[in-house]
C-alpha angles and dihedrals in degrees: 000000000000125000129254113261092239087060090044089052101044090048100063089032081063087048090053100056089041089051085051098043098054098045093048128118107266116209113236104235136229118266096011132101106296100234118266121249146164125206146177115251124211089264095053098260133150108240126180141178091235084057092075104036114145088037132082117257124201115191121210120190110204154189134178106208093046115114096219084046094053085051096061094036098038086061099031099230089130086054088042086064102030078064111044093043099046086049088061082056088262113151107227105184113186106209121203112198099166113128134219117304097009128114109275103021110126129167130251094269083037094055093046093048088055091042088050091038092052103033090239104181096196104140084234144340129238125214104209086167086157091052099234091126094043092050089036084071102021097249119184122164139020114282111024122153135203123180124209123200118223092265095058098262120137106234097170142036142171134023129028084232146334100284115085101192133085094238115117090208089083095056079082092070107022122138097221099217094186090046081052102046093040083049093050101036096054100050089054102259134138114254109261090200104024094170142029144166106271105221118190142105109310123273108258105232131186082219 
């Protein structure tokens, strides 16, 4: 006996949103494992997250032709901090998951012409040009920031600060939430702001 057409609809209608559902990006939370990855570095070295692990990790998605991203790089406030935090023994790994033929993917000798021309300090980039890294941890916009305690936990996630516009101007009065939470964090203190909402231009998936 063959079904009615409505059952037959709603059924797949129900497949569809399951199938969404499961291949959707899922959010890294707060206070749990940060998810595990390996990636390729400009260099062509293997980098992962257990590499590091005893040591606090801070993660920057990136892209140079990103307005919000120029804001950060143009007055070196991102290599500001880049700088002062790697010097206290803290991993800042600045992760491009643009891919070909979007805005912001560069290759390898592209990406460590950028790094010498703007004085990034990260202590290494990662290509994700087919995204796995950027969906791994849900990432959405550039830049957006996580940071990662010395026993794996995510202890931050979201903006780089409080202002969500390209203009330097508002470098003068912005609240730094990943200079917060590193300052808090490593002195053993609980993070006052553990999330916010990343603002940025979007992430340029593949997919």
């Amino acid at each position: 006996m063959k079904r009615p057409l409505i059952f037959s609809l709603l059924g797949a209608a129900v497949m569809a949103v399951m199938s969404t559902a499961l291949t959707a990006d899922t959010p890294p939370k707060i206070g749990q494992p940060a998810p595990a990855f390996s990636a390729m570095d400009d260099h062509g070295a293997a980098r992962s997250l257990a590499d590091f692990k005893g040591k606090f990790v801070v993660l920057e998605w990136h892209n140079n032709g990103c307005p919000y991203v120029q804001k950060h790089y143009n007055s070196h406030n991102m290599q500001n901090l880049q700088r002062e935090w790697t010097a206290k023994g803290v991993v800042w790994l600045t992760i491009i998951s643009s891919a070909p033929g979007t805005q912001g993917y560069v290759t390898p000798e592209q990406s460590q012409a950028f790094a010498k021309q703007s004085g990034m300090a990260s202590t290494a980039v990662l290509l994700d040009p087919k995204g796995d890294l950027g969906h791994l941890y849900a990432a959405t916009n550039t830049p957006q920031m996580f940071v990662i305690d010395p026993k794996g936990i995510l202890v931050y996630s979201g903006a780089i600060d409080d202002q969500p516009t390209a203009d330097p101007a508002s470098l003068k009065t912005a609240r730094n939430f990943v200079a917060a939470a590193l300052a808090e964090a490593t002195a053993g203190k609980p993070v006052t702001t553990p999330m916010s909402q990343p603002y940025g231009c979007t992430v340029k998936y593949a997919r």
